[in-house]
C-alpha positions as CSV (number, residue, x, y, z in Angstrom):
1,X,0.0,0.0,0.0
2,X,1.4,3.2,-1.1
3,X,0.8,5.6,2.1
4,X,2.1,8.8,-0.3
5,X,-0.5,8.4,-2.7
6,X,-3.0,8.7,0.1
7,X,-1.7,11.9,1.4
8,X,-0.7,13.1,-2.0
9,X,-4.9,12.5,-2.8
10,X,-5.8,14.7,0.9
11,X,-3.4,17.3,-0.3
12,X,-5.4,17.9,-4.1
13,X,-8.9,17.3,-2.0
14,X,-8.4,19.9,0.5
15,X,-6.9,22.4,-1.9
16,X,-9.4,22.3,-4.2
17,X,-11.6,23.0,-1.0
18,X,-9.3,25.9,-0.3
19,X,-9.8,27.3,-3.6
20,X,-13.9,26.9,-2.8
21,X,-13.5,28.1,0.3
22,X,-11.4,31.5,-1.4
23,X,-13.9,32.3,-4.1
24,X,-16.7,32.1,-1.8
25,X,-15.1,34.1,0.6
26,X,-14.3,36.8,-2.3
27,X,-17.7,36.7,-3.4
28,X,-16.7,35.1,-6.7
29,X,-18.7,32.4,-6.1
30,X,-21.5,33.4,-4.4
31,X,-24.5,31.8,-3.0
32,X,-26.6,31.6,-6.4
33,X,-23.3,30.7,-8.1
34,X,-22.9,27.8,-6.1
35,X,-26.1,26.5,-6.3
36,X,-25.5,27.1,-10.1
37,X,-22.6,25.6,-10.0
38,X,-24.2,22.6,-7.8
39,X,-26.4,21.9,-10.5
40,X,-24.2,21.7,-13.3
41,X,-22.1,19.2,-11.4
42,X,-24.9,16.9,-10.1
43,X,-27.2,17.2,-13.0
44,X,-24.4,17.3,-16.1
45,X,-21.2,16.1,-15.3
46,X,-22.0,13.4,-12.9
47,X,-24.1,11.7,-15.0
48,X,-21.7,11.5,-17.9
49,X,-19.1,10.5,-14.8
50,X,-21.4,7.0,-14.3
51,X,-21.5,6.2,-17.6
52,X,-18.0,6.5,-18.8
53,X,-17.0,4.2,-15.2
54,X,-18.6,1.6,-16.3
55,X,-16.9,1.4,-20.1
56,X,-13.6,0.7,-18.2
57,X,-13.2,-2.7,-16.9
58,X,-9.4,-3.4,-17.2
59,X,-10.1,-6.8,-15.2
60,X,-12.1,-8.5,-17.8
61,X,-14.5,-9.4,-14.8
62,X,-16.9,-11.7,-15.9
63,X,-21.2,-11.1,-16.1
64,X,-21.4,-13.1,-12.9
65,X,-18.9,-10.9,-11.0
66,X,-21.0,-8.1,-11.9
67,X,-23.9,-9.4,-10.8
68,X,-22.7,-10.4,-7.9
69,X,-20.6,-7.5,-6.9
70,X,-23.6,-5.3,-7.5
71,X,-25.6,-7.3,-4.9
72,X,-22.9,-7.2,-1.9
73,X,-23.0,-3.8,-3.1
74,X,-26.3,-3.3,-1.9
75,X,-26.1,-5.6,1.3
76,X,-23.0,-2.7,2.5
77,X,-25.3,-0.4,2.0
78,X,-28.3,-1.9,4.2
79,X,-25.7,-2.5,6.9
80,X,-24.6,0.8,6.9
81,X,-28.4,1.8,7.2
82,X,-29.2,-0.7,9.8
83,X,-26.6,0.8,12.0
84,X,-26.7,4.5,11.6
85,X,-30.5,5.1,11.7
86,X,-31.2,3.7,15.2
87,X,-27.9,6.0,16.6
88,X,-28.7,8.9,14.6
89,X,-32.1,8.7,16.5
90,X,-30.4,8.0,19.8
91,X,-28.3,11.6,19.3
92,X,-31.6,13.5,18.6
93,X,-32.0,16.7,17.0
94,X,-35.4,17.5,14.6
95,X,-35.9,15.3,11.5
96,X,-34.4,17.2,8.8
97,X,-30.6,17.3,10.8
98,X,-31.3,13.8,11.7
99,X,-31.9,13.1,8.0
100,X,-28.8,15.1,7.0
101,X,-26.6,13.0,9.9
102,X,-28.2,9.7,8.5
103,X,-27.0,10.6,4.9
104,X,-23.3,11.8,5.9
105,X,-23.0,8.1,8.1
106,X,-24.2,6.1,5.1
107,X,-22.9,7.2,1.8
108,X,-19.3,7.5,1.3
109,X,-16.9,9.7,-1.2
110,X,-16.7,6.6,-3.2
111,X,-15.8,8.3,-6.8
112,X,-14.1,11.4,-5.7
113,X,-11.5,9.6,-3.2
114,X,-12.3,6.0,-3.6
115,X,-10.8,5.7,-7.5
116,X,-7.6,6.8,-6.2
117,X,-7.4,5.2,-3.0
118,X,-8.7,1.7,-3.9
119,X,-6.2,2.0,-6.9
120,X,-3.3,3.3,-5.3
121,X,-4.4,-0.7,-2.7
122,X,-5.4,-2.9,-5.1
123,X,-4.5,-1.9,-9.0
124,X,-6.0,-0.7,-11.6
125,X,-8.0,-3.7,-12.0
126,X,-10.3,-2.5,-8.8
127,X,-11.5,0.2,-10.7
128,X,-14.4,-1.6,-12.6
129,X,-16.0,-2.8,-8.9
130,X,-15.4,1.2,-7.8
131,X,-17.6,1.8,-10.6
132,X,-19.7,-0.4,-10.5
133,X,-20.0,0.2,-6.8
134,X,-20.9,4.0,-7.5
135,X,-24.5,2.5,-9.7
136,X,-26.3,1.2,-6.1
137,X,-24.4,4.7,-4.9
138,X,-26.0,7.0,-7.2
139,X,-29.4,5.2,-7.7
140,X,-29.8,5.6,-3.4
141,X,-28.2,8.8,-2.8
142,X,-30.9,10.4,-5.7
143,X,-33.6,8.7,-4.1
144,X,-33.8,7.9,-0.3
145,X,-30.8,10.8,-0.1
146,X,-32.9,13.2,-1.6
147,X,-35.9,12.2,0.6
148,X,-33.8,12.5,4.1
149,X,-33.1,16.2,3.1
150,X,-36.2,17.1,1.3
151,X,-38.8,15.9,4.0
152,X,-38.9,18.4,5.8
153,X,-40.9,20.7,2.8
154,X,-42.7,17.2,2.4
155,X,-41.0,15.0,0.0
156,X,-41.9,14.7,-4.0
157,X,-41.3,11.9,-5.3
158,X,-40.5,13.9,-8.7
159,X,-37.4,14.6,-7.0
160,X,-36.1,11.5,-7.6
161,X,-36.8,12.2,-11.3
162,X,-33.3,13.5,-12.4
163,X,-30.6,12.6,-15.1
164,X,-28.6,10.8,-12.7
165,X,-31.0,8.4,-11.8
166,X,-31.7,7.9,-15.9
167,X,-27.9,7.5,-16.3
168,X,-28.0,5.0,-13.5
169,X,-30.3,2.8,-15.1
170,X,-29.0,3.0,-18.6
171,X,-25.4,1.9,-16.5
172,X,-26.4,-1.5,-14.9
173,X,-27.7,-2.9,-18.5
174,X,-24.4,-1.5,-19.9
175,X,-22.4,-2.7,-17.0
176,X,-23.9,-6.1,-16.9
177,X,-23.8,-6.8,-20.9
178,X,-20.6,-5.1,-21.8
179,X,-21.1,-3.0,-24.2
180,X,-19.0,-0.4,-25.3
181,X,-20.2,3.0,-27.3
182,X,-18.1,4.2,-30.4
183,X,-14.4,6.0,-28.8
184,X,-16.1,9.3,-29.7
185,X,-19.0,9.0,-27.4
186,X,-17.0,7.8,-24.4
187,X,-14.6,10.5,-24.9
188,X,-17.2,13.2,-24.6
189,X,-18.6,11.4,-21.5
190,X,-15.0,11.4,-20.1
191,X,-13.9,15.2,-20.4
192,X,-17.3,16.4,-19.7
193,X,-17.5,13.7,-16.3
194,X,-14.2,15.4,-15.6
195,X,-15.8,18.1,-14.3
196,X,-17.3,16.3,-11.6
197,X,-14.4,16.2,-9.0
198,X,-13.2,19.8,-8.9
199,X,-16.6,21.5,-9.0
200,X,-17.8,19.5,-6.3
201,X,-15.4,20.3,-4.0
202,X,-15.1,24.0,-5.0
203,X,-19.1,23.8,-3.9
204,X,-18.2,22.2,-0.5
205,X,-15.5,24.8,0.0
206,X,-17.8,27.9,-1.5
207,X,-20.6,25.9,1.4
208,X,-17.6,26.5,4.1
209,X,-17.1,29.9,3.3
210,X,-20.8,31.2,3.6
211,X,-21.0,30.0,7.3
212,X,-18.9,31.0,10.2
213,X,-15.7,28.6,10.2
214,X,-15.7,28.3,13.9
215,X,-19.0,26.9,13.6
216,X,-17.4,23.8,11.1
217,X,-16.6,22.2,14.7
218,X,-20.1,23.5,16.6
219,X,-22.4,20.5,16.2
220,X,-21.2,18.3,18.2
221,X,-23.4,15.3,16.8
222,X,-20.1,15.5,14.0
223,X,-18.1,13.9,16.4
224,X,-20.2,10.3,17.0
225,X,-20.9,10.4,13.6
226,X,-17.7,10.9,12.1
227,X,-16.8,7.4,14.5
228,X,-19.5,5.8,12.6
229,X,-18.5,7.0,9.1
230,X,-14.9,6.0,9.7
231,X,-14.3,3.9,11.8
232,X,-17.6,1.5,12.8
233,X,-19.5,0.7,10.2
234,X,-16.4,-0.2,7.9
235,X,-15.2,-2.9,10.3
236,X,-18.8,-4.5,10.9
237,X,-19.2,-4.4,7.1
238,X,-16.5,-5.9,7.0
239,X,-17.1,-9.0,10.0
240,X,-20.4,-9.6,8.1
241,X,-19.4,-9.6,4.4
242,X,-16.6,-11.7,5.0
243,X,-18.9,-14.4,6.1
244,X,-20.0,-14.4,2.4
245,X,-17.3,-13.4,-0.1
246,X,-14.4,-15.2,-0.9
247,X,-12.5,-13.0,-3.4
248,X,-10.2,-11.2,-1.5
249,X,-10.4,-8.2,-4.1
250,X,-13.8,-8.1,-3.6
251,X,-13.8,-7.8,0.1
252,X,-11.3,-4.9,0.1
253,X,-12.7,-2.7,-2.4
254,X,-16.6,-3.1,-0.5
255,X,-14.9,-2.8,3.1
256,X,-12.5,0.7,1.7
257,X,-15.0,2.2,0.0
258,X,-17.2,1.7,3.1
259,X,-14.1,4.2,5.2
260,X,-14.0,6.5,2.6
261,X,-15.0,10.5,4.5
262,X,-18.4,11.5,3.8
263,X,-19.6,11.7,0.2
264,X,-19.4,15.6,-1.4
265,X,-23.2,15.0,-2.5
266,X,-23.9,15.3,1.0
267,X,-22.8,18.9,1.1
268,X,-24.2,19.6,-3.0
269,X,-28.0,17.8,-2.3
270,X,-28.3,19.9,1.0
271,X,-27.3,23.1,-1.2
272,X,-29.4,21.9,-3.9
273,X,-32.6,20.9,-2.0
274,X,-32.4,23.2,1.3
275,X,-30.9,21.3,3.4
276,X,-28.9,21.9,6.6
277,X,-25.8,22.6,4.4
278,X,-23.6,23.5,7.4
279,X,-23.6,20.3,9.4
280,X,-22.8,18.5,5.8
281,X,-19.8,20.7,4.8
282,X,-18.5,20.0,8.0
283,X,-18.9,16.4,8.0
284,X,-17.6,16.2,4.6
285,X,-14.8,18.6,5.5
286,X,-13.8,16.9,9.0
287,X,-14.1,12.8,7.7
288,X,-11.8,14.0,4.8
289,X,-9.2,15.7,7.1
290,X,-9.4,12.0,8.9
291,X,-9.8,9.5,6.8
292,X,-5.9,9.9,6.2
293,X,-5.4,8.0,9.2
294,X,-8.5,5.9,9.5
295,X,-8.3,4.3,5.9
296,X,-4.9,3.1,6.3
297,X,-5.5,2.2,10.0
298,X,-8.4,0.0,8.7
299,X,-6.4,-1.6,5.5
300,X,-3.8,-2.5,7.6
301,X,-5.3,-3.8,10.6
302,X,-8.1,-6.0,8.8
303,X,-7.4,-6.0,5.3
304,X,-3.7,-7.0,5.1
């Protein structure tokens, strides 16, 4: 495992925050920019970001793989739910910030941080599962996501009705059959997906900038949940899928992605849908700082 690599990824993340975090400061990038800019990033370039993942499998993994990877998939996400929501409820707080906390304990930066970091453990051939891992992402984080932040205006199921959940559902057919689109239309999908990374972590840091920063480390609930993010539900994800999975590559790639800091979509959906976007720039902002100690804590420890 190549610990530079890690700290070499924190170092890009939490500049590109910086730079957020400067324009919004500046007024550059002001609130209506950001929700702008929120928009063109969840609504454009991650959609094309889905589809072009799943057009690289370097592994030649086979249909069955897929299939099966894509249900484990699930099952880390239903463990992750099954443990956060009855704490969550335990810490308190209204609905909406309870819906916010849920979201930040349950779904993980697994494209922004966990293509890099899974590579930089296990190869390039990990990529395809990170991919494919990001479908089951994307499809929840779109729809229960969007309901744990929306409720509190009363949900609409419309909501749910966005490009990334179309791009989700034209992936798994692709992913599962293998088919590959002419080299011009997976290059568009590439440089336009490409956005996708820096804009959503100059939204985080333009989110940062437009509250007080001492206030980043005010809600105390941060502190349990950032446990759970990091540190709990990764190792009982990983006591219970090892029960089931025997490939090793497998294993790793569900249990790291399951440590990766809190996913940046946390911070755009409660920017793009009104919700508490303070308590989910901090979370993203303090399980990013970290996860450079917990992720390689939890590779070596009960992955190696």
């Amino acid at each position: 495992m190549d610990m530079q690599v890690i700290i070499n990824q924190m170092i890009v993340l939490f500049i590109l925050m910086a730079v957020g975090f400067i324009v919004g400061k500046a007024k550059v990038l002001t609130k209506e920019g950001n929700k702008t800019l929120s928009k063109i990033v969840l609504f454009i370039a991650l959609p094309c970001t889905v589809l072009s993942a799943v057009f690289e499998n370097e592994a030649a993994i086979t249909i069955g793989d897929t299939v099966y990877f894509l249900l484990f998939s699930l099952l880390t996400f239903l463990i992750a739910f099954l443990i956060s929501i009855p704490v969550i409820h335990i810490l308190g707080g209204d609905k909406a910030n309870r819906g916010i906390l849920n979201l930040m304990s349950v779904f993980s930066n697994c494209a922004f941080m966990g293509f890099p970091v899974v590579i930089a453990i296990y190869g390039i051939s990990s990529a395809y599962y990170v991919a494919l891992f990001n479908i089951p992402f994307n499809a929840l984080v779109f729809s229960l996501g969007i309901y744990m932040i929306a409720r509190k205006k009363g949900f609409d199921p419309k909501l749910m009705i966005n490009p990334v959940i179309f791009a989700v559902l034209l992936a798994i057919p692709l992913a599962i059959t293998g088919f590959r689109p002419p080299a011009v239309i997976t290059e568009v999908l590439r440089i336009t997906g490409s956005i996708t990374t820096p804009g959503a972590l100059l939204v985080i840091g333009a989110s940062l900038a437009h509250v007080p920063l001492k206030s980043v480390f005010s809600e105390w609930r941060i502190i349990p949940v950032t446990l759970l993010k990091l540190i709990i539900i990764p190792i009982i994800t990983l006591l219970v899928l090892k029960q089931f999975i025997n490939n090793e590559l497998m294993l790793g790639v569900l249990v790291v992605v399951s440590a990766m800091p809190t996913a940046a979509m946390a911070s755009m959906l409660a920017v793009e849908y009104d919700g508490n976007e303070q308590i989910a720039s901090s979370g993203v902002f303090i399980t990013t700082l970290l996860c450079g100690i917990t992720v390689p804590l939890i590779v070596y420890l009960f992955l190696m």
